[in-house]
VMD Tcl script that draws the C-alpha trace (Angstrom):
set ca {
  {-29.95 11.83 -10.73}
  {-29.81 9.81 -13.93}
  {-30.67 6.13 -14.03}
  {-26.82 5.33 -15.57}
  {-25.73 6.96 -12.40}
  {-27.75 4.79 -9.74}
  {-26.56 1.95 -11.45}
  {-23.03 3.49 -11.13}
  {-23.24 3.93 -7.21}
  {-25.28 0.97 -6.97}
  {-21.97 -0.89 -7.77}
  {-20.04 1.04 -5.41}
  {-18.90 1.21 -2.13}
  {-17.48 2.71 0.40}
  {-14.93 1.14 2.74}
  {-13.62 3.75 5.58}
  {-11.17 2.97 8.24}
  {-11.98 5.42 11.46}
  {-8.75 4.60 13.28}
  {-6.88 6.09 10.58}
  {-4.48 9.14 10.96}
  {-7.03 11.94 8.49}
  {-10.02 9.68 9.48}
  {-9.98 10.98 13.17}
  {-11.53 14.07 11.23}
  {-12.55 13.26 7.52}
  {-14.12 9.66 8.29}
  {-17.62 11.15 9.56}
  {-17.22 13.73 6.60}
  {-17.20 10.81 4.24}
  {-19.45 8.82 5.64}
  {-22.57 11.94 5.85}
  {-21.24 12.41 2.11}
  {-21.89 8.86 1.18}
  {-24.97 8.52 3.40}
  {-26.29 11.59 1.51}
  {-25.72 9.97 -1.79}
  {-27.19 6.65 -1.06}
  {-23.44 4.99 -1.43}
  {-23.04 1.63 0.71}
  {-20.79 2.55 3.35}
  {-18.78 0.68 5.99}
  {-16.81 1.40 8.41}
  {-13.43 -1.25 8.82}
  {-10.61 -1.28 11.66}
  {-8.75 -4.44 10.65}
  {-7.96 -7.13 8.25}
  {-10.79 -9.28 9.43}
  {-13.59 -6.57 9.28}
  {-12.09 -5.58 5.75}
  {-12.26 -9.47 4.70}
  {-15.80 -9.97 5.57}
  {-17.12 -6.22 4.10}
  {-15.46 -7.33 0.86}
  {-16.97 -10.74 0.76}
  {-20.49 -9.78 1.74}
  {-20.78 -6.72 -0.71}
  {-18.86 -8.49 -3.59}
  {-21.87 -11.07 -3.25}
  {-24.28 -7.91 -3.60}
  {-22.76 -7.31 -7.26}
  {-20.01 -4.68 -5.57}
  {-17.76 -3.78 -7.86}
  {-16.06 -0.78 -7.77}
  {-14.45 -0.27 -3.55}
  {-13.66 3.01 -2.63}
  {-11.21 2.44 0.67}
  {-10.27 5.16 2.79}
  {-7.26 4.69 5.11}
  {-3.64 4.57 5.04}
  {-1.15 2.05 3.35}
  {-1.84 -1.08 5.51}
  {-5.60 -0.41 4.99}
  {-4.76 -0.71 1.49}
  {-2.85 -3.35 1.76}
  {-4.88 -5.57 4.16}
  {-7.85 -5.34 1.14}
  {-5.46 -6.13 -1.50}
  {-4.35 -9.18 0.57}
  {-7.80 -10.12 1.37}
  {-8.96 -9.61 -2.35}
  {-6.26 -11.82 -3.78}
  {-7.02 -14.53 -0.91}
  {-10.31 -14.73 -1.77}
  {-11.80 -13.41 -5.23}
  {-8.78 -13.35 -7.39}
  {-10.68 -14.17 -10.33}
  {-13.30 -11.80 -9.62}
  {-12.60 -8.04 -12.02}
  {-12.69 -5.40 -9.68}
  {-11.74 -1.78 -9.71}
  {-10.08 -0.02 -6.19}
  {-10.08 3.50 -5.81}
  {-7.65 4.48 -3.15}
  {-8.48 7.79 -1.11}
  {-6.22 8.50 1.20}
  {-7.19 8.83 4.69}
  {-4.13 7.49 6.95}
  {-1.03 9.29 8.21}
  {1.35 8.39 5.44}
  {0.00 7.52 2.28}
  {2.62 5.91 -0.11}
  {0.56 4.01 -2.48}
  {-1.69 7.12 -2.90}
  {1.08 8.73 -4.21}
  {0.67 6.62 -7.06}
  {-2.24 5.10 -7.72}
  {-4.59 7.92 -6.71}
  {-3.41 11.83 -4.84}
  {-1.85 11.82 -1.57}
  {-4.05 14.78 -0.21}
  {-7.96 16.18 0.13}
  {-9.36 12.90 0.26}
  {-12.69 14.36 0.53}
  {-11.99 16.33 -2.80}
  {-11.26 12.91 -4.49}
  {-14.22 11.29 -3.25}
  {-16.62 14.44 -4.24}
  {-15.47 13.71 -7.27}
  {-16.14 10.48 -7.52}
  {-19.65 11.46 -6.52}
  {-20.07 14.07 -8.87}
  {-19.18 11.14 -11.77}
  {-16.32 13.01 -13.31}
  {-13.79 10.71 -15.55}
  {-11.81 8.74 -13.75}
  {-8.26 7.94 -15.01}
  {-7.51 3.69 -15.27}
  {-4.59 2.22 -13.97}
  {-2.74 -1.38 -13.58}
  {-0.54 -2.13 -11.32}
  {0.46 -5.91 -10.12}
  {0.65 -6.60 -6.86}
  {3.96 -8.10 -4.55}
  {2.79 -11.49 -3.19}
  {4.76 -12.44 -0.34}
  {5.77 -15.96 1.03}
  {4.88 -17.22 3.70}
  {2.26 -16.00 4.97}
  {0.33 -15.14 1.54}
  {0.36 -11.75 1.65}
  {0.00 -9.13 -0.61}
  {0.71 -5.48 -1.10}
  {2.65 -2.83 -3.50}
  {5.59 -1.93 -1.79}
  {8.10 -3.89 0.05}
  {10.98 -2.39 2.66}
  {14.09 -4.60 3.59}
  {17.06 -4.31 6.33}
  {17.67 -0.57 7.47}
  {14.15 0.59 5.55}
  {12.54 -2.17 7.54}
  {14.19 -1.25 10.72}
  {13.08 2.38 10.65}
  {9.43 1.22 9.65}
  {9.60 -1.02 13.05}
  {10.38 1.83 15.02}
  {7.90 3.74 13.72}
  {4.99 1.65 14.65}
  {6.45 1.37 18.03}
  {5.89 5.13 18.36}
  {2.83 5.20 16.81}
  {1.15 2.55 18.84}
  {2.74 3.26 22.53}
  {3.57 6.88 22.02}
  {0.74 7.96 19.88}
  {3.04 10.02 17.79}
  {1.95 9.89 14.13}
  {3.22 12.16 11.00}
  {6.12 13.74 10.28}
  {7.37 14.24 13.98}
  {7.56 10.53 14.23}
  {9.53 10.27 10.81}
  {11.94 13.04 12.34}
  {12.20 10.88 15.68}
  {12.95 7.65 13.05}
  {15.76 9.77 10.97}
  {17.60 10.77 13.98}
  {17.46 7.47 15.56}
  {18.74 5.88 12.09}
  {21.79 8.26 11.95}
  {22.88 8.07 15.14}
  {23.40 4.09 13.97}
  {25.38 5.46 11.62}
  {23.17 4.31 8.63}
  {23.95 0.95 9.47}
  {21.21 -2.49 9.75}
  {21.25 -4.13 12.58}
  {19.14 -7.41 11.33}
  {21.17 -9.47 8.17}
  {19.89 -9.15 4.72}
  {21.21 -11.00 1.87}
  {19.11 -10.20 -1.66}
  {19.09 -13.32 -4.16}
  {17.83 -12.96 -7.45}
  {18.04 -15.52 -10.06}
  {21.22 -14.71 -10.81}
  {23.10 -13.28 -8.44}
  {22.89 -12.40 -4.59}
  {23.81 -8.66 -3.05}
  {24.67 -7.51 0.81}
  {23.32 -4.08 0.53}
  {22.21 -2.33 3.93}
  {18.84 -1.57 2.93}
  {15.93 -2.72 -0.01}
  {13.10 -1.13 -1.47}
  {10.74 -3.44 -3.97}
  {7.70 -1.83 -5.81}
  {5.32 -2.60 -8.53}
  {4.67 1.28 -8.25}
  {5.75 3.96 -11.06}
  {6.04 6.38 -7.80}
  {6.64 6.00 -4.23}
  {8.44 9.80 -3.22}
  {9.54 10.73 -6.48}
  {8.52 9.27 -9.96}
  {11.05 6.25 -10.94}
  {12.35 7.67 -13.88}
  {15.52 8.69 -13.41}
  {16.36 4.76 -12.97}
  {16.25 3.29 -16.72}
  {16.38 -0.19 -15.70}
  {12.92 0.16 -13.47}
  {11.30 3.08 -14.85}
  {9.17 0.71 -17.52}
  {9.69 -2.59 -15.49}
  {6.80 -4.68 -15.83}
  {7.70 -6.55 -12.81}
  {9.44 -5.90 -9.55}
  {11.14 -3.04 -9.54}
  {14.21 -2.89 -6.95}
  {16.32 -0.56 -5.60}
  {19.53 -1.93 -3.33}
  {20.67 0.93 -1.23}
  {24.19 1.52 0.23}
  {25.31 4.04 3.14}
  {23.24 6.69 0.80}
  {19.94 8.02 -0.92}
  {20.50 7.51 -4.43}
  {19.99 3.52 -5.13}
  {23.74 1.86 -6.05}
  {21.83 -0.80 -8.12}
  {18.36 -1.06 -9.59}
  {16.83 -4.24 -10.87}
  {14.06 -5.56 -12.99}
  {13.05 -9.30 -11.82}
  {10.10 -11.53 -11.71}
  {10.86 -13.16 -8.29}
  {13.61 -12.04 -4.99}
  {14.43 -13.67 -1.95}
  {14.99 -12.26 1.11}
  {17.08 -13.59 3.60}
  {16.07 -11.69 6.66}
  {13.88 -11.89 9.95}
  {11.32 -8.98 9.27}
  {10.01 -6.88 6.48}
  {7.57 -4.15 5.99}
  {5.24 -4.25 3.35}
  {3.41 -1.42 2.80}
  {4.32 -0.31 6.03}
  {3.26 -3.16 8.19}
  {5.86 -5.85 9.79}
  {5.89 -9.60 8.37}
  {7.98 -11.87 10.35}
  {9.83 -15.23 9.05}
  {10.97 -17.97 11.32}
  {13.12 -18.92 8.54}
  {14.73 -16.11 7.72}
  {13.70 -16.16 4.20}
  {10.84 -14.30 1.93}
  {10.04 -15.04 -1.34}
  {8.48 -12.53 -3.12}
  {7.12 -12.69 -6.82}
  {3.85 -10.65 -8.69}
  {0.64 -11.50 -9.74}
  {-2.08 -10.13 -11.71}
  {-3.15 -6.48 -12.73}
  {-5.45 -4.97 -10.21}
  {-7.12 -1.76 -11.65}
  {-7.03 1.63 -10.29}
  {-9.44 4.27 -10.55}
  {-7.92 7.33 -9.73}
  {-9.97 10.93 -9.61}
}
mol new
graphics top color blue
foreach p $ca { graphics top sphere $p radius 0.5 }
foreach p [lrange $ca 0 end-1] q [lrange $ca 1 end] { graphics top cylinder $p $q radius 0.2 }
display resetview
């Protein structure tokens, strides 16, 4: 191994979440992978354990995190990165290791995690990215996307079945769909959407600081190059009714789900604006 690449794993680590959906069989893959290459390694289950592996090996010099585990993994380090150190210059590689990967879609591949981290081992080019990241009031969280009224609903539900049912994947979306249109399409918690400018009912909300969630953004010209939050209001229907380029939204509603976790308000209210770039190394 060349000396260029010790110092390039020496600034590395790897942050693995075993209770995550591909983790139940890829985790101890990873971590024999990284073992073998003399790659920090730690294994994280929650936002604390992710806060205090962050803080100890960014005072080792860490800079480059390699996290393994679904969207609130992801989310939880963002959160606990811009808490803490967000004037330290990091780089996150995402790998995607839970049941539902969103953000991988995007800011890394949403399959063969193992592939991706090989990869990373084997010290092929990386591509950079930037994206900003939601912050989200109160509370002080952060993440990349944000889901409001009916999206939020059907993001509830599915948690419920994942944590008392155990059902995880795509027969827990089906079980979410069918619940959602036998509603009719229709919220049952209020919503109200206030920009600076103007305020919307719409049934459902989707903010992202994402160029992709599903599909690539591109067919909506008013987000596609949006530099901020990108929003889509949703009616009774799939294809956004309005799309919407702002610096700062509040939401007037109990619950969200960002990045696929629930954030409560006693007020009712959310205020959600972005901060800075965090960079993206994607294999």
């Amino acid at each position: 191994m060349e000396v260029s690449d010790k110092n390039r794993l020496k600034k590395a680590v790897l942050l693995w979440n075993p209770s995550a959906g591909k983790n139940l069989k890829e985790g101890l893959l990873l971590y024999a992978l990284a073992k073998q290459a003399g790659l920090a390694q730690a294994p994280v289950k929650n936002y604390q354990e992710i806060e205090e592996a962050l803080l100890n090996y960014s005072r080792e010099g860490k800079r480059h995190f390699i996290v393994s585990g679904g969207d609130g993994t992801i989310s939880a380090f963002i959160t606990a990165y811009l808490r803490h150190l967000p004037d330290q210059e990091i780089a996150l590689t995402v790998l995607p290791g839970g049941t539902n990967n969103l953000i991988a879609w995007d800011v890394s591949r949403p399959f063969r995690q193992v592939k991706i981290f090989t990869n990373f081992l084997k010290a092929k080019k990386p591509l950079i990215l930037k994206r900003r990241a939601l912050k989200v009031i109160p509370g002080n969280y952060y993440g990349l996307f944000c889901a409001a009224g009916l999206l939020a609903e059907g993001t509830f539900f599915y948690n419920v079945l994942r944590k008392k049912e155990g059902i995880r994947g795509l027969k827990n979306i089906f079980k979410v769909v069918r619940k959602t249109f036998k509603k009719g399409l229709k919220r049952e918690i209020p919503l109200i959407v206030e920009t600076n400018s103007l305020v919307y009912f719409p049934e459902t909300a989707m903010l992202t600081t994402l160029n992709k969630l599903f599909i690539p953004l591109k067919p909506f010209k008013k987000v596609s190059n949006c530099p901020k939050i990108k929003i889509g209001l949703f009616p009774r229907k799939i294809v956004p009714f309005k799309t919407l380029c702002e610096e700062e939204v509040r939401l007037h509603t109990p619950g969200i789900a960002l990045d696929g976790e629930e954030i409560e308000s006693p007020a009712n209210l959310f205020k959600i604006n972005v901060t800075k770039e965090i960079t993206f190394l994607k294999w």
